[in-house]
N, C-alpha and C positions, 0 to 999 in steps of 0.2 A: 611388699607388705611385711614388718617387722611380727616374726611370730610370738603369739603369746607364752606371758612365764608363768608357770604356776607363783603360788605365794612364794615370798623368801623369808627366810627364817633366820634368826639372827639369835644363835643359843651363848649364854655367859654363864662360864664355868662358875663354881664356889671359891670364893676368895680372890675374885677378880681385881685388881687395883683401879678402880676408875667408877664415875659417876654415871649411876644408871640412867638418870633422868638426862643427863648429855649424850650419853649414846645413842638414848630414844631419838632422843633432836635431830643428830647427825644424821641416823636411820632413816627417819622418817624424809627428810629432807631428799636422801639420795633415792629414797621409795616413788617419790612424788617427780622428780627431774626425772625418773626413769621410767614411766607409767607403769609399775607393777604396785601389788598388793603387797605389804608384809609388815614383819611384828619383832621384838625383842624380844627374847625369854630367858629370863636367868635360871636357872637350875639351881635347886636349893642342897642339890648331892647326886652322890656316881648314879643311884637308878633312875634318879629325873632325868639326866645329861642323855645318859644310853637311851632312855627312852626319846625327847628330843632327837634325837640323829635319826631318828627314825625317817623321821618327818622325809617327806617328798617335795620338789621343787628344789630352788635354789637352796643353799644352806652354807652359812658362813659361821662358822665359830671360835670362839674367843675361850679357850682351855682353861686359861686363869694358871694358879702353881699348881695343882695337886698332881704330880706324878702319875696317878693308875689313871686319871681323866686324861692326862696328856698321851697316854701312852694308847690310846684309842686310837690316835690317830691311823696309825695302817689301817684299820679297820673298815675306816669311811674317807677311802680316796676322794667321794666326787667330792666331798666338802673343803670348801673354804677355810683353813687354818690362819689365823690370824694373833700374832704377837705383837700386843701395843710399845714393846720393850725390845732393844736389838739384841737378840738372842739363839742359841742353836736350837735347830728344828725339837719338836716337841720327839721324846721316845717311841720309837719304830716309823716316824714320819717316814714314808715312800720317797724316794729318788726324785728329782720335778723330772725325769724324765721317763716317760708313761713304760712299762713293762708289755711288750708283746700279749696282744689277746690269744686265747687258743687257735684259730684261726692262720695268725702269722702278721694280722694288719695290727698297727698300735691299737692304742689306746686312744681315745676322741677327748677324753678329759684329763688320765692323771691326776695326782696328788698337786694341791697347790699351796706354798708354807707363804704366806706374807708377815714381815715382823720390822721393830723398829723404828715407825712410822707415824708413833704416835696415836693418839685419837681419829686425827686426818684418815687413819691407816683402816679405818671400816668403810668409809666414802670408796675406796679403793674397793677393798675387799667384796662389799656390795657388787659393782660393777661388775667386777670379775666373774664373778657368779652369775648374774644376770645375761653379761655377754657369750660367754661359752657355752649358755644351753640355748639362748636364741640365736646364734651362728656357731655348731660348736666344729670344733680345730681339729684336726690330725694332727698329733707331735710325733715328728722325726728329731731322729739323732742325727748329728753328725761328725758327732765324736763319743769317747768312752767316759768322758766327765760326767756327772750329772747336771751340769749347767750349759752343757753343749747341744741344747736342741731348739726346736724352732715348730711355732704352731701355725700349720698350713691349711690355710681357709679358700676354697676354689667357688669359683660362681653360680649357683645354682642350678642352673639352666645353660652351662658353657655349652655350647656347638662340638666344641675342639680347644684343645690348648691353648691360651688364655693367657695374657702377658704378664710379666711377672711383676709385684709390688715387693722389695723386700724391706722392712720395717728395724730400725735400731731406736730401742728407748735409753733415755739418757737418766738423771739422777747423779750428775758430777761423777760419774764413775763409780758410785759406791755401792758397795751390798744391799744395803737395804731397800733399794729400787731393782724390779723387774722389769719385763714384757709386760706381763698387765698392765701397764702405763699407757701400751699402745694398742689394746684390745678393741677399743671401738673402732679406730682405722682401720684397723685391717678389717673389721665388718665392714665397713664403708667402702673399703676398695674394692671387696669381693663382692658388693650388690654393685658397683659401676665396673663389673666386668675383667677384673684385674684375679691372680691365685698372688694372695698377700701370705708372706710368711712374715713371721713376728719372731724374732730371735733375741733366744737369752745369748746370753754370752758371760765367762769368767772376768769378774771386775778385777780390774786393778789391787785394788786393798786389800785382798784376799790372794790373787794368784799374779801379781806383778804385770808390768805394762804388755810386755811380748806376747801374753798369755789373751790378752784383752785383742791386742790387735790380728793373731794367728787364728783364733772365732771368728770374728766379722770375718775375715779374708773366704777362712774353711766354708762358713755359711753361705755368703753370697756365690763363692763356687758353684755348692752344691743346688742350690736353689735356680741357679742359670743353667744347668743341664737339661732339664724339662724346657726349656722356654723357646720358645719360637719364633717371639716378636720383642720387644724392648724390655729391658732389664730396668727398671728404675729402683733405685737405692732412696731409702727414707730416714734420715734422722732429726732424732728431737733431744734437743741441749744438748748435752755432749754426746748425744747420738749423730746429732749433724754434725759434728769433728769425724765422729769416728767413719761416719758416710761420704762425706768426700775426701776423707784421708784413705777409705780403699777404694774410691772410685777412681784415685789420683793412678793407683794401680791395675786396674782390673777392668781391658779394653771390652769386654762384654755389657758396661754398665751405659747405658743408651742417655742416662738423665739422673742426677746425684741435686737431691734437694733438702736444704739443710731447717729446718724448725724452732729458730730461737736459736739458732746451735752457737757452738764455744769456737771461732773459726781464727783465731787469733790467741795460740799458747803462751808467746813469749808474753804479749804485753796483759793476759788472763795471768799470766802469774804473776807479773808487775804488781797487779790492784787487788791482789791476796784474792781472788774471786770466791765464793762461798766458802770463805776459812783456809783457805790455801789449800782448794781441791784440786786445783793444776799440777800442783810441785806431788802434792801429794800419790796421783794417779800415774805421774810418768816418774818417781822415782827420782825428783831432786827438782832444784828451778833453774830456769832456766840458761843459769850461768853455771850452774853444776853439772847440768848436760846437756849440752847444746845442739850434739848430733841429733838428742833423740828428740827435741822439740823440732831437729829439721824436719825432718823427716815425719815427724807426726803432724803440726799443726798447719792445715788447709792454709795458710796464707803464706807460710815459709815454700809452699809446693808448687806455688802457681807459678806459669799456666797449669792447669788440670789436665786439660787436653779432653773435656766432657762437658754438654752442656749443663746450668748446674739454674738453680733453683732457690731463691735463698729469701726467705719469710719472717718475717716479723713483727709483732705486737707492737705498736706504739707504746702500750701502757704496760710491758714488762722493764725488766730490771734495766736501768739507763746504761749501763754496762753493756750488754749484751745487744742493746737499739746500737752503738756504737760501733761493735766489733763487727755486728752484719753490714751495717752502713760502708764501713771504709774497708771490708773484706769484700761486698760486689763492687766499690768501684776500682780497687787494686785489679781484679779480677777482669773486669772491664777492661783495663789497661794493657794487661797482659794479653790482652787477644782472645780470653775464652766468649763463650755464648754464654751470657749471666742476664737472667730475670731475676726482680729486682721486685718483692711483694710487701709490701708496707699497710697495716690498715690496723684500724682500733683492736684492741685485745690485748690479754694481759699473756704470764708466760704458757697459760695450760689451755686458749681459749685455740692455738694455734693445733691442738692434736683431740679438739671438741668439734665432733661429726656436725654440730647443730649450729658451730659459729659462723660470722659472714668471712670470717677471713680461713678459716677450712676450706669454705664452700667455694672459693674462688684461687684456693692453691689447688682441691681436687679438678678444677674444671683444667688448671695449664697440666696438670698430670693425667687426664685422662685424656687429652690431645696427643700424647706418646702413643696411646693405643696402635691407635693406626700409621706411626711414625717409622722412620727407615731402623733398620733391623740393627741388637748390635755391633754384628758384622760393621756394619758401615760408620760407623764412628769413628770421624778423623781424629790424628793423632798428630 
């Protein structure tokens, strides 16, 4: 039973650039797909804003420019900070990586910056909020960056240790996309019995390819030390690169299942894929660096030597129906264990808890549960 959220609140700084009556819309929209109650409220200045924060339940806020409002931020970790504009965190913004409680255990929430993203970027924001108080996360580090952690959601009711889901969101590799992307999966894993970690990781455009692919590697490590029973690796768009390109390494991962993913670099950077986000992410194209396309893109690596997974929306980008299509049957060829999931949906319906073709790639992944250990994962 999905527990109730109090109201969400949805506060808009003074001097916000953007059209109230559209945010309503947006708002209201993701209020209603989400069955919670809640409302916009612009703030007319700094003592309406500070009062707003006040507010309990969910709370997502839109700072707007004024400096002494932005600079609130430390103040009110549990909230929702959102920039329509791609931008550095607002003054005194927290680390996204939660601060030790007195205690010694994290933090269950943390500070969260979302920016960049447009108007889209409150449908997000929303969710986010919504998700973390009705399953909320443990964030572990696992490294000293502040983009190196990862939020661990365990099963309510586990007996004992609980197999692992580890989650990679994609966003072509760029900043302005998080985890949060993948926040309701890993709800959804953690009610069908799985401990779902959801990891950030250091993007490309910001801290260079090596840096990108040394996270996932670090994460998935550390996340398979707990585990008892199978390892499965989850990525979405260039998350599913980045999940079967460390599954290609990392004999502990039992089932590497890709979501829309980018599984073919050279010929991704051939067709300039979303603006020349390929060349862009690995640091030249593909005839500029060739090792490192070997070695990164899932279809230059096979065999995998893992069984793998590989899902796709008929009605996303005809690009990417492509690169899954002739990346399982290469795969195939090659000798690995490749299922092969195809059904209506566009590119975001495949990491939507409520869609048919979710509901029927969680069902071959929650068959891992009780599957051979990844000890046993031929090679």
């Amino acid at each position: 039973m999905i527990p109730p959220v109090p109201n969400v609140l949805v506060v808009t700084g003074p001097g916000l650039v953007a059209d109230l009556r559209l945010l309503t819309e947006v708002a209201d929209r993701e209020f209603a797909a989400l069955g919670v109650d809640g409302k916009v409220l612009p703030a007319p200045d700094l003592p309406g804003f500070r009062a707003a924060l006040e507010s309990s339940g969910a709370l997502v806020v839109l700072p707007g420019p004024d400096p002494e409002i932005r600079g609130l931020s430390s103040a009110y970790p549990q909230a929702v900070w959102l920039d329509l504009t791609k931008s550095a965190p607002p003054a005194s913004q927290p680390a996204p990586a939660s601060q030790p409680a007195p205690d010694g255990s994290p933090d269950p929430l943390g500070g969260t910056y979302l920016h960049g993203r447009g108007v889209w970027g409150l449908t997000w924001a929303i969710r986010h909020a919504v998700h973390r108080l009705r399953w909320p996360a443990r964030r572990v580090g696992y490294g000293e960056h502040p983009d190196q952690w990862a939020e661990v959601r365990t099963p309510r009711e586990a007996a004992g240790p609980a197999p692992v889901a580890v989650l990679l969101h994609g966003g072509y590799w760029r900043s302005i996309w998080g985890a949060d992307l993948m926040d309701a999966l890993c709800a959804d894993l953690a009610e069908r019995g799985f401990t779902s970690w959801n990891v950030e990781y250091r993007r490309p455009d910001l801290h260079g390819w090596a840096a990108t692919t040394d996270d996932v590697a670090a994460a998935i490590a550390l996340a398979a030390e707990g585990a008892s029973g199978p390892v499965v690796v989850i990525g979405h768009s260039a998350g599913g690169q980045l999940a079967l390109r460390a599954a290609a390494d990392d004999p502990r991962v039992s089932l590497a299942v890709s979501l829309a993913g980018v599984l073919d670099l050279v010929e991704g950077d051939r067709r300039h894929l979303s603006s020349g986000a390929v060349a862009a992410a690995l640091g030249g194209s593909a005839a500029e660096v060739p090792e490192i396309y070997g070695r990164s893109s899932p279809l230059e690596r096979l065999p995998l030597g893992v069984p793998q997974l590989i899902v796709q929306g008929g009605g996303d980008d005809l690009d990417l129906v492509d690169l899954s299509r002739r990346y399982a049957r290469a795969a195939q060829a090659a000798g690995d264990q490749v299922t092969y999931l195809e059904m209506s949906g566009d590119h975001f319906d495949v990491i939507d808890p409520a869609s048919p073709i979710w509901r029927a790639t969680a069902g071959v992944i929650a068959d891992r549960k009780g599957g051979e250990a990844p000890s046993g994962r031929p090679r």
